[in-house]
C-alpha positions in Angstrom: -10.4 1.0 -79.3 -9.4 3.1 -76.4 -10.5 1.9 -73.1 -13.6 3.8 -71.8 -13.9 5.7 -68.3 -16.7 4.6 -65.9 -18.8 7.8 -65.6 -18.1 10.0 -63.2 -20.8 10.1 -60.6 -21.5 13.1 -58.3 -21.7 12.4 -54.7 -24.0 14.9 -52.8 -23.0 15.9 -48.8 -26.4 14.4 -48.0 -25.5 11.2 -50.3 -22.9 10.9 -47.8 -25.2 11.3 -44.5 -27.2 8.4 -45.5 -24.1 6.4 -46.3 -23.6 3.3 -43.3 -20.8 1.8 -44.7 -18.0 1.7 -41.9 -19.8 2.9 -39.3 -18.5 0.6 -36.9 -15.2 0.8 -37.8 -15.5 4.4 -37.3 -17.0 4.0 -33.8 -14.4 1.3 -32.8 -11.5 3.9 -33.9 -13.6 6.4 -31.2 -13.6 4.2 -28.4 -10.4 2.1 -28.5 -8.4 5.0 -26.7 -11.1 4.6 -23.8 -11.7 1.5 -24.2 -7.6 0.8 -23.6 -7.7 3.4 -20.9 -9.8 1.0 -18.8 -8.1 -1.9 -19.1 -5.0 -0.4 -18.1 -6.4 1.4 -15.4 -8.4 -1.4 -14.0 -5.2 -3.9 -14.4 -3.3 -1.2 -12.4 -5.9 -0.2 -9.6 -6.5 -4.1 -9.2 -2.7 -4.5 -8.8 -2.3 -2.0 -6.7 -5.0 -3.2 -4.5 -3.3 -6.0 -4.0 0.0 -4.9 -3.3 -2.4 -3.1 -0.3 -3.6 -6.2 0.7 0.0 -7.7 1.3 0.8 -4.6 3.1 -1.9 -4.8 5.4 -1.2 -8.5 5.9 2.4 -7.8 7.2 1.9 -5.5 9.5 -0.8 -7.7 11.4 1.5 -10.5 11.4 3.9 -8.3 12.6 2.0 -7.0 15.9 0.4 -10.3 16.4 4.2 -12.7 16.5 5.4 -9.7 18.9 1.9 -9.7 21.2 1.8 -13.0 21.8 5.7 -12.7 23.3 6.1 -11.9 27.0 9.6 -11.6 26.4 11.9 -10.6 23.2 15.7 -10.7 22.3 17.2 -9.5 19.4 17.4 -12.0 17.6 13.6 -13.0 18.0 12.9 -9.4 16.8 15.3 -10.4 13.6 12.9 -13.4 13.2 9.8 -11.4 13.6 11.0 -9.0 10.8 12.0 -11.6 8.3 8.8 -13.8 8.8 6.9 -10.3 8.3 9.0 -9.4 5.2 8.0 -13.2 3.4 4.4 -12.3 3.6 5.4 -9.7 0.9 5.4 -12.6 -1.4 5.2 -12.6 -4.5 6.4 -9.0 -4.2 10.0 -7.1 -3.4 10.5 -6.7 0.1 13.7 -5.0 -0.3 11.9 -1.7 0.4 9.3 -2.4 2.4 9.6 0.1 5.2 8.5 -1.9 9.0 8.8 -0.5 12.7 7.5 -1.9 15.7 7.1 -0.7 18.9 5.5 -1.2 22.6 3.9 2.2 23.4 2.2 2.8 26.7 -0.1 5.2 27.8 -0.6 7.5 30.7 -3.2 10.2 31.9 -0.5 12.3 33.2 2.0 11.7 30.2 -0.3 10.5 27.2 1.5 7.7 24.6 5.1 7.2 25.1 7.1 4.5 23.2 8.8 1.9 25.6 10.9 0.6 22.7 11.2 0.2 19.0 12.7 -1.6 16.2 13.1 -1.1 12.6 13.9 -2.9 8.8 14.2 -0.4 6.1 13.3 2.3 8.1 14.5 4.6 11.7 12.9 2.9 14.9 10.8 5.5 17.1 12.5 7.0 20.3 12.1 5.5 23.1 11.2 7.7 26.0 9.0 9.8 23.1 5.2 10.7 22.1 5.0 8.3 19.2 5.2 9.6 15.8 1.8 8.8 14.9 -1.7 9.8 16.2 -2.9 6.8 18.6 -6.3 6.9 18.5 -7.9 7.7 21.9 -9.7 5.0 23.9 -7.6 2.2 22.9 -5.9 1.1 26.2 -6.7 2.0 30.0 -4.1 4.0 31.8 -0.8 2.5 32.3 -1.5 -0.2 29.8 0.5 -1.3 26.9 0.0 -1.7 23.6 2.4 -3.0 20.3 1.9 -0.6 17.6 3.5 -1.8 13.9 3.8 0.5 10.9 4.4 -0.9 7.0 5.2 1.3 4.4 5.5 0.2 0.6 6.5 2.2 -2.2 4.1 0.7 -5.1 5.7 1.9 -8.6 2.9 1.3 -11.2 4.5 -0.1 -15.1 3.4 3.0 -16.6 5.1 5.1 -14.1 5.6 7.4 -16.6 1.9 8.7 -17.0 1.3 8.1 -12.8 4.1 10.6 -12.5 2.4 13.1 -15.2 -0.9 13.1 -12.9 0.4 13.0 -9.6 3.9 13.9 -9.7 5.2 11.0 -9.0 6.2 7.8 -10.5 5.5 6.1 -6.9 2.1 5.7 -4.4 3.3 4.9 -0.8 1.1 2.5 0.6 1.2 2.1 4.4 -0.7 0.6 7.7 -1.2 0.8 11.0 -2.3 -2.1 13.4 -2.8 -2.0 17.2 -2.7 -5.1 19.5 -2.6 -5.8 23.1 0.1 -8.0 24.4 -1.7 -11.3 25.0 1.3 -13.2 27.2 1.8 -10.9 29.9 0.7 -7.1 30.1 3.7 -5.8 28.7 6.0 -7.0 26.0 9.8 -6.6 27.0 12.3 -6.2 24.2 16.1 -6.6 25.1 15.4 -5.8 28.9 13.6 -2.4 27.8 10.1 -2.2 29.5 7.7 0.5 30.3 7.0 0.0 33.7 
């Protein structure tokens, strides 16, 4: 006896239509690439954020340790930096960019920078418009104010695709905080003052 072929059957397009069998794994093989995209994404944005957060956190504890000084030597300002640099924690500090500096402002002469200091990064001039835009209003004439500036490089795990959509494999992050000097009303740094 010879074995026996199961009759062929003929399957119809619309035979096919009505079919449901695998439909969701169909539909999961659509929406895993999105569905992948937004986890990554998120996981990055959320990291990101709060590399941001850390950045924004250093360069108030920055301006605040030097505005509550009357007085500052070098070495303090060494202090000041490396304090600032630990609340980078749990991330590299080794490139965060910091600069400090007392600018004072004038009707005649607008913002001038009374001294600076730097980690990572070139200290302003003193004697110099500051290289950033002091917003307006923010001291009286002839008063003083502590500027500090952070910068952080942020390079994402898939650094390859960031650099593919914004040409580069890094996002600088950086902020700006103002503060008054709160011991006297100007902060002196290594015998450097404004007034």
């Amino acid at each position: 006896m010879s074995p026996t072929m199961p009759p062929r059957r003929s399957v119809s397009i619309f035979a096919l239509l009505r079919d449901r069998r695998a439909v969701a794994a169909v539909e999961f093989a659509l929406l895993l690439p999105l569905m992948l995209t937004l986890f990554i994404g998120g996981n990055e944005i959320s990291q990101a954020l709060a590399v941001y957060r850390k950045v924004g956190h250093t360069s108030s504890t920055m301006g605040d340790l030097v505005a509550q000084s009357a007085s500052l030597s070098s070495t303090d300002m060494t202090d000041i930096l490396a304090a600032s640099s630990s609340v980078m924690t749990p991330y590299s500090a080794t490139t965060v960019k910091m600069v400090i500096s007392a600018v004072k402002y004038t009707t005649a002469n607008g913002y001038k920078v009374c001294w600076s200091a730097a980690q990572n990064d070139t200290a302003w001039t003193a004697g110099s418009a500051p290289p950033i835009t002091v917003p307006s209003g923010l001291v009286a004439n002839g008063e003083e104010v502590v500027v500090t500036r952070v910068q952080y490089s942020y390079s994402s795990a898939f650094s390859t695709f960031m650099r593919d959509i914004w040409g580069s494999g890094a996002i600088t992050l950086s902020d700006l905080s103002y503060f008054r000097p709160r011991a006297s009303a100007t902060v002196v740094y290594n015998g450097l003052d404004c007034s």
